[in-house]
DRENDOKOL-368502 format. One record per residue (C-alpha): x, y, z. Coordinates in nm, 4 decimals, decimal comma, always signed. Each point is the difference from the previous one (the first is absolute). Example, Ala and Ser with C-alpha at 12.3 -4.5 7.8 and 13.67 -1.06 7.14 Angstrom:
<rs>
<r><xx>+1,2300</xx><yy>-0,4500</yy><zz>+0,7800</zz></r>
<r><xx>+0,1370</xx><yy>+0,3440</yy><zz>-0,0660</zz></r>
</rs>
This chain:
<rs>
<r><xx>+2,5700</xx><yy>-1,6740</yy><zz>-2,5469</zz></r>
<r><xx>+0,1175</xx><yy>+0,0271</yy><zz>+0,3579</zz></r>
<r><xx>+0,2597</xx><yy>+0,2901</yy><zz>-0,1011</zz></r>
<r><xx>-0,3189</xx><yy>+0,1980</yy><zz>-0,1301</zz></r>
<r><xx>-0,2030</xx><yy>-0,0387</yy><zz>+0,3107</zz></r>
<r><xx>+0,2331</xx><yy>+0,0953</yy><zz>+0,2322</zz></r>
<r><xx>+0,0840</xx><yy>+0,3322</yy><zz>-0,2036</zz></r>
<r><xx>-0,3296</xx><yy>+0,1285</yy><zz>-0,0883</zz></r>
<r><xx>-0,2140</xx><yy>+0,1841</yy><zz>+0,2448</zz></r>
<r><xx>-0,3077</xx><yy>-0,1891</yy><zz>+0,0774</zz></r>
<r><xx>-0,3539</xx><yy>+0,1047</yy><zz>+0,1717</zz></r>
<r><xx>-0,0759</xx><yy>-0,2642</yy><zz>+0,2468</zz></r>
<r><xx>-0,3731</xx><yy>+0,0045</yy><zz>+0,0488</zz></r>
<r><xx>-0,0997</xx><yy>-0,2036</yy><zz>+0,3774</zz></r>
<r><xx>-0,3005</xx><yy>-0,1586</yy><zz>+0,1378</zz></r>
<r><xx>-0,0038</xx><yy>+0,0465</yy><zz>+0,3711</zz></r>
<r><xx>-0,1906</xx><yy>-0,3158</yy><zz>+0,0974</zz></r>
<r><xx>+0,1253</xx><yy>-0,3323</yy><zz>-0,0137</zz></r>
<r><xx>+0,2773</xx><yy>+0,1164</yy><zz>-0,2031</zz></r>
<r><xx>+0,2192</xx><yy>+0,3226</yy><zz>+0,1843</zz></r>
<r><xx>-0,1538</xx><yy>-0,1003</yy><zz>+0,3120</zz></r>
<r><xx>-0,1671</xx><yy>-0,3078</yy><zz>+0,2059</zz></r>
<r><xx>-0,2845</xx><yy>+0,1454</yy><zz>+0,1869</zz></r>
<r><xx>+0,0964</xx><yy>+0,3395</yy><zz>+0,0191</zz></r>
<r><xx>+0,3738</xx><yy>-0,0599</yy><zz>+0,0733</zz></r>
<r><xx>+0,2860</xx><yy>+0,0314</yy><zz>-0,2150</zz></r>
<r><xx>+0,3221</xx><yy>-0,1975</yy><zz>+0,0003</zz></r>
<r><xx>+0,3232</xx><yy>+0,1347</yy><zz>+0,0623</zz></r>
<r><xx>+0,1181</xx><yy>-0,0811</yy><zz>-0,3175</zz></r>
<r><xx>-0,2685</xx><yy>+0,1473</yy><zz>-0,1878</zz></r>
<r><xx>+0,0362</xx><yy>+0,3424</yy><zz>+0,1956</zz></r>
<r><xx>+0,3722</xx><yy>-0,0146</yy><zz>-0,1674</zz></r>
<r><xx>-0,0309</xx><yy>-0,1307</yy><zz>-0,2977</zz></r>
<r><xx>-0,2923</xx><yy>+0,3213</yy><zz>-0,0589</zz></r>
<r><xx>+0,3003</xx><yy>+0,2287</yy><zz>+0,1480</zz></r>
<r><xx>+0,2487</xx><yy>-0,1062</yy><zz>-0,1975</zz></r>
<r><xx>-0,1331</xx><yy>-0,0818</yy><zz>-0,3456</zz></r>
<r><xx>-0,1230</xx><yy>+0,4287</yy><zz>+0,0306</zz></r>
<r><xx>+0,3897</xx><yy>+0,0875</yy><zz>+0,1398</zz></r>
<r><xx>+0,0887</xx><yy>-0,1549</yy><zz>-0,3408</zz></r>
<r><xx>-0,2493</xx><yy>+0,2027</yy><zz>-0,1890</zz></r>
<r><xx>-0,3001</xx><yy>-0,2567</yy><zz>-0,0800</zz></r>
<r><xx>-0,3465</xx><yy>+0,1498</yy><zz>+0,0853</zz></r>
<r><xx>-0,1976</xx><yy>-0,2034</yy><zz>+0,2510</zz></r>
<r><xx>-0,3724</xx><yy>+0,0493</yy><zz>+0,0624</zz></r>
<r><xx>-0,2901</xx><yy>-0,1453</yy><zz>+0,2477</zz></r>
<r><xx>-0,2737</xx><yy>-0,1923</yy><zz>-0,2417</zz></r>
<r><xx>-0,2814</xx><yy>-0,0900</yy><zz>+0,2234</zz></r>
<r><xx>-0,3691</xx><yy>-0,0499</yy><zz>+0,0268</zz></r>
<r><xx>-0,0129</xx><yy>+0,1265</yy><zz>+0,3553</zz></r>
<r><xx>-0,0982</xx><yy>+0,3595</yy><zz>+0,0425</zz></r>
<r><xx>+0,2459</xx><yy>+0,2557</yy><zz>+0,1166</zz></r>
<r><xx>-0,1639</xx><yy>+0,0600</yy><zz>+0,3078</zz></r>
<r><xx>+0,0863</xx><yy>-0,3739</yy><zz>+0,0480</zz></r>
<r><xx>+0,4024</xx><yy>-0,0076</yy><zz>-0,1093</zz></r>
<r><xx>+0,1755</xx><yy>+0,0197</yy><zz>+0,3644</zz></r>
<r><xx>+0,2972</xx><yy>+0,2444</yy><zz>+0,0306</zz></r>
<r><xx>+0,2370</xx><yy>-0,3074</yy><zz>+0,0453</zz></r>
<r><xx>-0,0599</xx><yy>-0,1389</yy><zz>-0,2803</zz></r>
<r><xx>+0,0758</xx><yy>+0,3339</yy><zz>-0,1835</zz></r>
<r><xx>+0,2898</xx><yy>+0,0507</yy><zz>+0,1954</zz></r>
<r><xx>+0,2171</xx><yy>-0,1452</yy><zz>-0,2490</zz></r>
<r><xx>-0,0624</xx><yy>+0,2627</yy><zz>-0,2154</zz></r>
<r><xx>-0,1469</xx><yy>-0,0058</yy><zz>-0,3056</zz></r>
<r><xx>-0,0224</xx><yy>+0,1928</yy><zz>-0,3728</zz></r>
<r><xx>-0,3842</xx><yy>+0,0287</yy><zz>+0,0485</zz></r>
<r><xx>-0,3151</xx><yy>-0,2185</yy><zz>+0,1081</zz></r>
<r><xx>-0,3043</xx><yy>-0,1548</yy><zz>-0,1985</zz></r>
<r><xx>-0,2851</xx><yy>-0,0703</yy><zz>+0,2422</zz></r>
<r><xx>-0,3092</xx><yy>-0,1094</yy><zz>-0,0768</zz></r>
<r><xx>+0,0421</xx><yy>-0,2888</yy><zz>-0,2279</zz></r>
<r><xx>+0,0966</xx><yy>+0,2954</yy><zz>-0,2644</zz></r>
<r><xx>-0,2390</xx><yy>+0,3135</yy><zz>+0,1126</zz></r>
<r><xx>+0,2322</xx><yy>+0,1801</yy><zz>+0,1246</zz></r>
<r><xx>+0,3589</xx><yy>+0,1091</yy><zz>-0,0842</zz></r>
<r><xx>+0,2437</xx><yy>+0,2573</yy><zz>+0,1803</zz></r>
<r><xx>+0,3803</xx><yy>+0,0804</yy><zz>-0,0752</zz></r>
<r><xx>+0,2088</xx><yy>+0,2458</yy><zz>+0,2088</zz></r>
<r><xx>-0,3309</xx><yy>+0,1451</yy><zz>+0,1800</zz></r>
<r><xx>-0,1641</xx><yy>+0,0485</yy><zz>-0,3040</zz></r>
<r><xx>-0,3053</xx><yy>-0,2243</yy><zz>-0,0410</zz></r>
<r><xx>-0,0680</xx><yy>-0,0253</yy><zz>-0,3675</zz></r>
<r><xx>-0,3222</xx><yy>-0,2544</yy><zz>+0,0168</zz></r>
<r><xx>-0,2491</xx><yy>+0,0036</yy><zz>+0,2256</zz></r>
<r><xx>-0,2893</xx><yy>-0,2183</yy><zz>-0,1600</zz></r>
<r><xx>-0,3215</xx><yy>-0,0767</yy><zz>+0,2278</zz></r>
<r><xx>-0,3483</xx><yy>-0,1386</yy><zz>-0,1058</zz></r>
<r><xx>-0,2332</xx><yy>+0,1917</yy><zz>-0,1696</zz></r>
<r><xx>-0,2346</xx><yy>+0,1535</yy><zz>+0,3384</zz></r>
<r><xx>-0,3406</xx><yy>-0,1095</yy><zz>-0,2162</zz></r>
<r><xx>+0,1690</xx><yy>-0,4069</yy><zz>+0,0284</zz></r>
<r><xx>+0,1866</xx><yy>+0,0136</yy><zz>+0,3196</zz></r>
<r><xx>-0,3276</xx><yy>+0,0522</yy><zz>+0,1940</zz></r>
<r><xx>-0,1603</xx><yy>-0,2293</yy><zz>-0,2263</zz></r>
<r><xx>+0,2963</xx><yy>-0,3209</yy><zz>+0,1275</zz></r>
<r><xx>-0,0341</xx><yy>+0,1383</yy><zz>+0,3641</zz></r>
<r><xx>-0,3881</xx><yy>-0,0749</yy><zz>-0,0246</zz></r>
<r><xx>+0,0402</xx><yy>-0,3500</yy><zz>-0,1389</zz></r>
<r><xx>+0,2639</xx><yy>-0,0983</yy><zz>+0,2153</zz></r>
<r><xx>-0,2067</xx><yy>+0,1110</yy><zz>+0,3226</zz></r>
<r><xx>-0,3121</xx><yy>-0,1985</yy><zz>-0,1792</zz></r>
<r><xx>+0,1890</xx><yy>-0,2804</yy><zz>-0,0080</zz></r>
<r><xx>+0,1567</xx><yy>+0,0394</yy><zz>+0,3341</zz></r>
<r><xx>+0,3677</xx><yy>+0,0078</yy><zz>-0,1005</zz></r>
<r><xx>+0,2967</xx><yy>+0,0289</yy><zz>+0,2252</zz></r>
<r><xx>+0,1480</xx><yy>+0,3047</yy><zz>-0,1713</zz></r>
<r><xx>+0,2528</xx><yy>+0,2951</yy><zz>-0,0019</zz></r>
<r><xx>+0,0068</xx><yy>+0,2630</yy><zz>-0,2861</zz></r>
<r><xx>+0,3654</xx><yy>+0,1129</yy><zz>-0,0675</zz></r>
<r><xx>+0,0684</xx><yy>+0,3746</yy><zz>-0,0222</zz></r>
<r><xx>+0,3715</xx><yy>+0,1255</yy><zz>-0,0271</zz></r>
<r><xx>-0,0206</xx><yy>+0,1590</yy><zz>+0,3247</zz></r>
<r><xx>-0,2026</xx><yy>-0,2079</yy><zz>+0,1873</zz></r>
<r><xx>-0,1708</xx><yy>-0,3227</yy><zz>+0,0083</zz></r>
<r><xx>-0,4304</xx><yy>+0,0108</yy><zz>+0,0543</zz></r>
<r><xx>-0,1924</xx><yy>-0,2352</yy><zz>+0,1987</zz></r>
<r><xx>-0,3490</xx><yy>-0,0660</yy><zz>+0,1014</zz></r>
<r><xx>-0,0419</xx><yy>+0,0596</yy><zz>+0,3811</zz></r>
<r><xx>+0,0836</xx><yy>-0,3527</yy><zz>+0,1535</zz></r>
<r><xx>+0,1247</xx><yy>-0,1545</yy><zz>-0,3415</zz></r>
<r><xx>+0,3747</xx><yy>+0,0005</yy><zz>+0,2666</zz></r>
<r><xx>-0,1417</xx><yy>-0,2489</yy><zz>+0,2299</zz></r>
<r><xx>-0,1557</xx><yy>-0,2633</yy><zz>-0,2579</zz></r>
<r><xx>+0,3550</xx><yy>+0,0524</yy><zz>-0,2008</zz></r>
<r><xx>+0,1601</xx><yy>-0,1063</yy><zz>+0,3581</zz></r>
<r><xx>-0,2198</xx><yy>-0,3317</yy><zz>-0,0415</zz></r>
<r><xx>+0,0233</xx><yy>-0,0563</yy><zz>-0,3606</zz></r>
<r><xx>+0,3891</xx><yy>+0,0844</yy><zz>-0,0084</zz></r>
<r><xx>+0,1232</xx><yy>-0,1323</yy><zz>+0,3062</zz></r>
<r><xx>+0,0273</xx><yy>-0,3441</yy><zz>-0,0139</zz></r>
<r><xx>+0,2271</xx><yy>+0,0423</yy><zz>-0,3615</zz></r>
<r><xx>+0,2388</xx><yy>+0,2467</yy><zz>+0,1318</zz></r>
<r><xx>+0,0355</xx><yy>-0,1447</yy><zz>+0,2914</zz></r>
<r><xx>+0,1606</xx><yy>-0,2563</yy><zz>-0,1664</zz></r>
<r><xx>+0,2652</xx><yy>+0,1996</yy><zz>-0,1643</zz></r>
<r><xx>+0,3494</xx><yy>-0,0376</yy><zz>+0,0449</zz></r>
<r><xx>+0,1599</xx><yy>+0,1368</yy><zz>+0,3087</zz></r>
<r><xx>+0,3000</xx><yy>+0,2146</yy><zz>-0,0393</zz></r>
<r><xx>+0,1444</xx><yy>+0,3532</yy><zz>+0,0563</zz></r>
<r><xx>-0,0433</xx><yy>+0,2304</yy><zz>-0,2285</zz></r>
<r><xx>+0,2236</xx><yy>+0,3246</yy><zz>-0,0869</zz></r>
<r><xx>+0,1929</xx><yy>+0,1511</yy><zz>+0,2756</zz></r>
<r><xx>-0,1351</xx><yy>-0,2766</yy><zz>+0,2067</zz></r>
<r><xx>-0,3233</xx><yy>+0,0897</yy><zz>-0,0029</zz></r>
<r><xx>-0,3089</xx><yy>-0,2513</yy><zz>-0,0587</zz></r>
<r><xx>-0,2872</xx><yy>+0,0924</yy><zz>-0,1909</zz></r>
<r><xx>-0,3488</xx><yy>-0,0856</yy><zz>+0,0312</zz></r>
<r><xx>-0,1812</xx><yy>-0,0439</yy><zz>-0,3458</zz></r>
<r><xx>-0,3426</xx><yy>+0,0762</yy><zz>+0,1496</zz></r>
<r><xx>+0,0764</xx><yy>+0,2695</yy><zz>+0,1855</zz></r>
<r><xx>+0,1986</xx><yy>+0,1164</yy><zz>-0,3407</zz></r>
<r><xx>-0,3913</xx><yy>-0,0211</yy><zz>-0,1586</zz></r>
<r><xx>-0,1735</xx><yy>+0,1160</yy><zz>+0,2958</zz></r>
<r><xx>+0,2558</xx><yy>+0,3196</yy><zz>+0,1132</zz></r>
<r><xx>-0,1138</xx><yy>+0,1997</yy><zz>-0,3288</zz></r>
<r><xx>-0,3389</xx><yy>-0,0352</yy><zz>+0,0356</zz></r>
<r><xx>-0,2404</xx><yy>+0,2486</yy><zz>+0,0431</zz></r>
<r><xx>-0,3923</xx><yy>-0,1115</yy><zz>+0,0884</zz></r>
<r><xx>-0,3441</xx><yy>+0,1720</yy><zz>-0,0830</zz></r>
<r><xx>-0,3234</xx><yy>-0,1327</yy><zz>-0,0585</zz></r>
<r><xx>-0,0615</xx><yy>+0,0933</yy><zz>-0,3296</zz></r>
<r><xx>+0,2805</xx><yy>+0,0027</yy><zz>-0,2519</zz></r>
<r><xx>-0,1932</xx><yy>+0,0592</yy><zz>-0,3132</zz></r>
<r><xx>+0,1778</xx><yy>+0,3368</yy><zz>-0,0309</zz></r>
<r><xx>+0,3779</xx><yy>-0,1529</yy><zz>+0,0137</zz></r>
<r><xx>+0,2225</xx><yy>+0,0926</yy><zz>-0,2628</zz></r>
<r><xx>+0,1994</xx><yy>-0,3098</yy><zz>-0,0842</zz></r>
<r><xx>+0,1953</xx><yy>-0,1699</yy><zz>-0,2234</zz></r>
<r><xx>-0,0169</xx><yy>-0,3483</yy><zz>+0,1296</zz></r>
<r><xx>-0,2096</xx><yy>-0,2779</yy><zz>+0,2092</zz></r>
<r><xx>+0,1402</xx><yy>-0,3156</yy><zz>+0,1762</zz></r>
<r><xx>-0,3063</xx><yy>-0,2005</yy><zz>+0,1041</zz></r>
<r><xx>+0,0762</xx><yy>-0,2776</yy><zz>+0,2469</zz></r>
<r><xx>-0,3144</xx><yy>-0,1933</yy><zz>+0,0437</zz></r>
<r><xx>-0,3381</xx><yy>-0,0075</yy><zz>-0,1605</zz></r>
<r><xx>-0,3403</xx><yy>-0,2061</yy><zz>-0,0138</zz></r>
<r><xx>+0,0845</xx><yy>-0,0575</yy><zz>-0,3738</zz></r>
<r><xx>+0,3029</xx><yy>-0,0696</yy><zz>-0,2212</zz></r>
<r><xx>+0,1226</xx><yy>+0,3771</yy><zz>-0,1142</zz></r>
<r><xx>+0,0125</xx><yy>-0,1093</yy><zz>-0,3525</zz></r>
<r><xx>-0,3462</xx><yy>-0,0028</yy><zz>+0,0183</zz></r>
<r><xx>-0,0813</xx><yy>+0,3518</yy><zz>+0,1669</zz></r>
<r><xx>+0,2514</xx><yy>+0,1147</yy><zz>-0,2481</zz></r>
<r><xx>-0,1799</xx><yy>-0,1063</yy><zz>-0,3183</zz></r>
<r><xx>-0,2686</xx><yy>+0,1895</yy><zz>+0,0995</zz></r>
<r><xx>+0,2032</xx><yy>+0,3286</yy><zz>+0,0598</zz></r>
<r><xx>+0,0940</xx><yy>+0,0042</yy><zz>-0,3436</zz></r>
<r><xx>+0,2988</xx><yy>+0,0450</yy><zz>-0,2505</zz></r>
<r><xx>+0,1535</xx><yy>+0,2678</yy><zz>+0,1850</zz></r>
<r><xx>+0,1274</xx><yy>-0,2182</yy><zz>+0,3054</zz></r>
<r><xx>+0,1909</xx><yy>-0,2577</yy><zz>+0,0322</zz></r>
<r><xx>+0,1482</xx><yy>-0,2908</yy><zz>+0,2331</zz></r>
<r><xx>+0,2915</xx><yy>-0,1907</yy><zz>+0,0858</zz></r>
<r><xx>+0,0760</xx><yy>-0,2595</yy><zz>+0,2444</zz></r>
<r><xx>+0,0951</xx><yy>+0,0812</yy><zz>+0,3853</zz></r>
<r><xx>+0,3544</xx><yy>-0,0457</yy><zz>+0,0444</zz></r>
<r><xx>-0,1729</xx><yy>-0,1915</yy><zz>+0,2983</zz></r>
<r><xx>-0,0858</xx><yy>-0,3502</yy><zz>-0,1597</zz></r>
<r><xx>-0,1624</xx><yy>-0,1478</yy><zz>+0,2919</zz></r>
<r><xx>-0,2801</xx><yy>+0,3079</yy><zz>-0,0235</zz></r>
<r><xx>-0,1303</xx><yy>-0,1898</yy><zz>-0,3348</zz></r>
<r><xx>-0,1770</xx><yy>+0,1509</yy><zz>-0,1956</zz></r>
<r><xx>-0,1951</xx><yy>+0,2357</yy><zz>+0,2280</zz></r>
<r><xx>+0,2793</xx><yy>+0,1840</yy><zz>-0,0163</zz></r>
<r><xx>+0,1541</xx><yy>+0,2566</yy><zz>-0,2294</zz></r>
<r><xx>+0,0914</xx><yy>+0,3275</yy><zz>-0,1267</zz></r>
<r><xx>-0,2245</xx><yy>+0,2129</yy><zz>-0,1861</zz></r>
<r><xx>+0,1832</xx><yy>+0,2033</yy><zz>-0,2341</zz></r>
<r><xx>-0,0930</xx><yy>+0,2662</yy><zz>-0,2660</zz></r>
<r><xx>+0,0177</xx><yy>-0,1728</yy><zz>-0,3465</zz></r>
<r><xx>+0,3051</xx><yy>+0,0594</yy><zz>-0,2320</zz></r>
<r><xx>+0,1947</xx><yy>+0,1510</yy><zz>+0,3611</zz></r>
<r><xx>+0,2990</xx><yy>-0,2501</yy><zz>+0,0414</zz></r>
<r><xx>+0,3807</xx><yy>+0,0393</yy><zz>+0,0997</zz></r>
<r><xx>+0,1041</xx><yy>+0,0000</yy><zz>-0,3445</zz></r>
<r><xx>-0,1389</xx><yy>+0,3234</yy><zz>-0,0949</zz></r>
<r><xx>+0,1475</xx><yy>+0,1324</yy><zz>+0,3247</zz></r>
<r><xx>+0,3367</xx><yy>-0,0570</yy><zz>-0,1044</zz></r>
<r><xx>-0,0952</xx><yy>+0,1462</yy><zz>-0,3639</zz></r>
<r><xx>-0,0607</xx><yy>+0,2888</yy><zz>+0,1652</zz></r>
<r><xx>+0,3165</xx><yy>+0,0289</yy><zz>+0,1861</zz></r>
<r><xx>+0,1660</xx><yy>-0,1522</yy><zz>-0,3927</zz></r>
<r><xx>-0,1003</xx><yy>+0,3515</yy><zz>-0,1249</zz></r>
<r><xx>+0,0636</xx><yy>+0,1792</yy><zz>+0,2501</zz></r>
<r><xx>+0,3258</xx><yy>-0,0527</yy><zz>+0,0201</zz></r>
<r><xx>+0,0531</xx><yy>-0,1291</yy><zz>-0,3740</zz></r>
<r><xx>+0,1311</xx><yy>-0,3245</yy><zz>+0,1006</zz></r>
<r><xx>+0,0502</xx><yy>-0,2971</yy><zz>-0,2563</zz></r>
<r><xx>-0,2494</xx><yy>-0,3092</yy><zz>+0,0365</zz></r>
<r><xx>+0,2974</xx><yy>-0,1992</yy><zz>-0,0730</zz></r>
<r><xx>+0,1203</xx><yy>+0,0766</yy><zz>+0,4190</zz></r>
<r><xx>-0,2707</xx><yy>-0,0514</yy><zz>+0,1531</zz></r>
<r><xx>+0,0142</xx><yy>-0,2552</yy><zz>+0,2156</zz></r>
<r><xx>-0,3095</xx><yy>-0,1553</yy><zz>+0,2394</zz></r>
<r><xx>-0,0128</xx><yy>-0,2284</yy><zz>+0,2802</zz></r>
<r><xx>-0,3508</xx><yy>-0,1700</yy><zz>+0,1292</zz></r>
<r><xx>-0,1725</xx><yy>-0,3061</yy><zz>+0,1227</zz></r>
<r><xx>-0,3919</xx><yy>+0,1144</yy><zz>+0,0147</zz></r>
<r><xx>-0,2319</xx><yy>+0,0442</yy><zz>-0,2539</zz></r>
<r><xx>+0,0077</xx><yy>+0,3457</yy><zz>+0,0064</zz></r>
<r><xx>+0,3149</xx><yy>-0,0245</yy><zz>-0,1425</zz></r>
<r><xx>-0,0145</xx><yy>-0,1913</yy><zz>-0,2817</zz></r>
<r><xx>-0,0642</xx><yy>+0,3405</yy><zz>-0,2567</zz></r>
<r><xx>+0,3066</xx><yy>+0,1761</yy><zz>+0,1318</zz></r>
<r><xx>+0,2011</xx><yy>-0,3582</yy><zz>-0,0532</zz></r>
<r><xx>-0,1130</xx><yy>+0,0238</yy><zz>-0,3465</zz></r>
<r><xx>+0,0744</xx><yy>+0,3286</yy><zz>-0,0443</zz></r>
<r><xx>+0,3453</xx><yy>+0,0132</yy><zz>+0,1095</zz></r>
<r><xx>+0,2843</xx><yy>-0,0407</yy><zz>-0,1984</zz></r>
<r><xx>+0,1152</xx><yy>-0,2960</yy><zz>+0,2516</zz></r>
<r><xx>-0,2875</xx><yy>-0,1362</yy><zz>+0,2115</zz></r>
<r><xx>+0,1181</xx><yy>-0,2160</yy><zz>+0,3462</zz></r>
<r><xx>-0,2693</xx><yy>-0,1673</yy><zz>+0,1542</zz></r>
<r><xx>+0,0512</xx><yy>-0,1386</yy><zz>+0,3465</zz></r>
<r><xx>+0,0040</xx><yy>-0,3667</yy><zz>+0,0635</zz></r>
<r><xx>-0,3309</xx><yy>-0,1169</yy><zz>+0,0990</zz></r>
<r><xx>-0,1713</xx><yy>+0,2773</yy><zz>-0,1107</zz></r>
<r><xx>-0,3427</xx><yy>+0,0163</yy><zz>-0,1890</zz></r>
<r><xx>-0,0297</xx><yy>-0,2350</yy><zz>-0,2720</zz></r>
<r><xx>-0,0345</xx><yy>+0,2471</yy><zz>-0,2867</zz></r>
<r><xx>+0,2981</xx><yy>+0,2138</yy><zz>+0,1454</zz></r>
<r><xx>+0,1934</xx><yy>-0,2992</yy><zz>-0,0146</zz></r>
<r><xx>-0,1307</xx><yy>-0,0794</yy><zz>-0,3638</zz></r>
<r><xx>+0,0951</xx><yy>+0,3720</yy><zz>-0,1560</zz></r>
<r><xx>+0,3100</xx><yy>-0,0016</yy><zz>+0,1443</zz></r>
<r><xx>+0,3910</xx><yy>+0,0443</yy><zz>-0,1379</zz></r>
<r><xx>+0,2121</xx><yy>-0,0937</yy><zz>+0,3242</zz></r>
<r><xx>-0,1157</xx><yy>-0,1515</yy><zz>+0,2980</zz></r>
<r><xx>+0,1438</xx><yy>+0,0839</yy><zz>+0,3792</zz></r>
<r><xx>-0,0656</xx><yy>-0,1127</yy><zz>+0,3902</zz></r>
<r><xx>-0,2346</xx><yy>+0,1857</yy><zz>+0,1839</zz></r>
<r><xx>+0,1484</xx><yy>+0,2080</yy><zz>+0,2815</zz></r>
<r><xx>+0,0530</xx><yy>-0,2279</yy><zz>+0,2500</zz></r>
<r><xx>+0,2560</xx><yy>-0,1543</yy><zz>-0,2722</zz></r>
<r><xx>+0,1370</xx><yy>+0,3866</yy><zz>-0,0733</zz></r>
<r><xx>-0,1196</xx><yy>-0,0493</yy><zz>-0,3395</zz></r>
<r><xx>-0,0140</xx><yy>+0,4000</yy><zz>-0,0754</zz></r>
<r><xx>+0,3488</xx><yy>+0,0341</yy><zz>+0,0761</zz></r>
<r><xx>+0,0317</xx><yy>-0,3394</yy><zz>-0,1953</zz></r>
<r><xx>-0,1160</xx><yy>+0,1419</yy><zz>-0,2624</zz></r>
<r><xx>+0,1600</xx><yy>+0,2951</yy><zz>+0,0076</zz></r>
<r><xx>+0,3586</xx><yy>-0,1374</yy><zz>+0,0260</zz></r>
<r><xx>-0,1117</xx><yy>-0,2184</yy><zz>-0,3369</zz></r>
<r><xx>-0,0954</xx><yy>+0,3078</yy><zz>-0,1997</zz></r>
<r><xx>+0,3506</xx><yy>+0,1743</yy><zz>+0,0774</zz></r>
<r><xx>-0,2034</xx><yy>+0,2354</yy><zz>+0,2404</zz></r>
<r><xx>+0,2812</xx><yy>-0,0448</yy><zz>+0,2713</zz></r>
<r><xx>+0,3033</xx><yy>+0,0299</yy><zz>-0,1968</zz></r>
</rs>
């Protein structure tokens, strides 16, 4: 079984946060093991729900077969952007109306930028302050420390009406009633996961266009480049994660992760303060 692995050529499928990186920084290791498992001929691609317009150039740096963004909207190989799925304009003024009627914290996600409502930067200092400035403390790559709200906020672009945005997702923060609830009333053409950030509860989220997930992401870049379902592989921990772990021929969720990644997963492996890409990697024969 081992033998096979390390012979076959394998497309490696990442989520960024909590899983390639700890609050916007990758490990050492990680940066490598990306390197090296490509210098062998495996394909390795970015998976994430963040926008484009919020993947930093260091975390690219270790250079990558192509990026997912978006949770799944949007895919691009070699310069070539082959998805590029946004809300229908009729709906996405619709969400921005409810979310300002119900006084949500809020950010619609574009690939090229990130959309705010003029002072929406200032409550997120309030709201996300006191969580990240709990974080972990250490340097990131080439020595340089990042901030994670400044990583939200740098993006951003403000206006007082955003009901003309083109978008492809919304990360609400805070709101005078539990999203699932302002959701239900949007309909069967949006949908909602979990913040990655627990201790928002559940006035927190991400608004997502129904049926859009990382899984049919990487189906796009399957036929695109004809690969075999068989190797792909994809590493998570949230729950935006948990279709592309089903989908993949070998699905690692993170230690710690989500509940339901956990549950749908095939291998299991440390999160990266633990190296557990590279970890993973080295078990799969990506190394060798």
């Amino acid at each position: 079984m081992c033998s096979q692995q390390t012979v076959r050529p394998r497309a490696v499928f990442l989520d960024i946060d909590g899983t390639y990186a700890d609050h916007g920084l990758a490990p050492d290791a990680h940066v490598e093991a990306v390197r090296t498992a490509r210098r062998l001929g495996h394909l390795v691609f970015v998976c994430t729900g963040r926008p484009l317009a919020m993947v930093p150039a260091h975390i690219l740096e270790a250079g990558f077969d192509g990026t997912i963004t978006g949770a799944g909207a949007r895919v691009e190989l070699d310069g070539q952007v082959l998805k590029d799925t946004r809300f229908d304009q009729d709906l996405a003024g619709r969400i921005v109306d409810a979310l300002d009627a119900h006084d949500v914290a809020y950010i619609l996600e574009a690939p090229e930028s990130l959309h705010g409502r003029t002072g929406v930067d200032q409550r997120l200092r309030e709201v996300l302050g006191p969580i990240f400035a709990d974080r972990p403390q250490h340097d990131g790559v080439l020595g340089t420390d990042v901030d994670p709200l400044e990583d939200i906020l740098g993006p951003m672009q403000y206006s007082d009406d955003l009901r003309a945005i083109s978008y492809a997702k919304i990360s609400c923060f805070d709101s005078d009633v539990p999203l699932q609830q302002l959701v239900d009333l949007l309909g069967p053409q949006v949908g909602l996961i979990p913040s990655s950030l627990s201790a928002l509860g559940d006035r927190a989220g991400e608004i997502f266009m129904a049926g859009t997930h990382k899984a049919v992401g990487i189906q796009v870049v399957e036929e695109h480049l004809g690969l075999d379902r068989a190797d792909i592989v994809a590493i998570g921990d949230s729950a935006n994660d948990i279709e592309m772990l089903e989908y993949a021929g070998v699905g690692i969720a993170v230690e710690g992760g989500h509940p339901a990644v956990l549950a749908v997963a095939d291998r299991f492996t440390a999160g990266p303060a633990g190296n557990g890409v590279a970890l993973a990697f080295a078990e799969l024969g990506l190394l060798d």
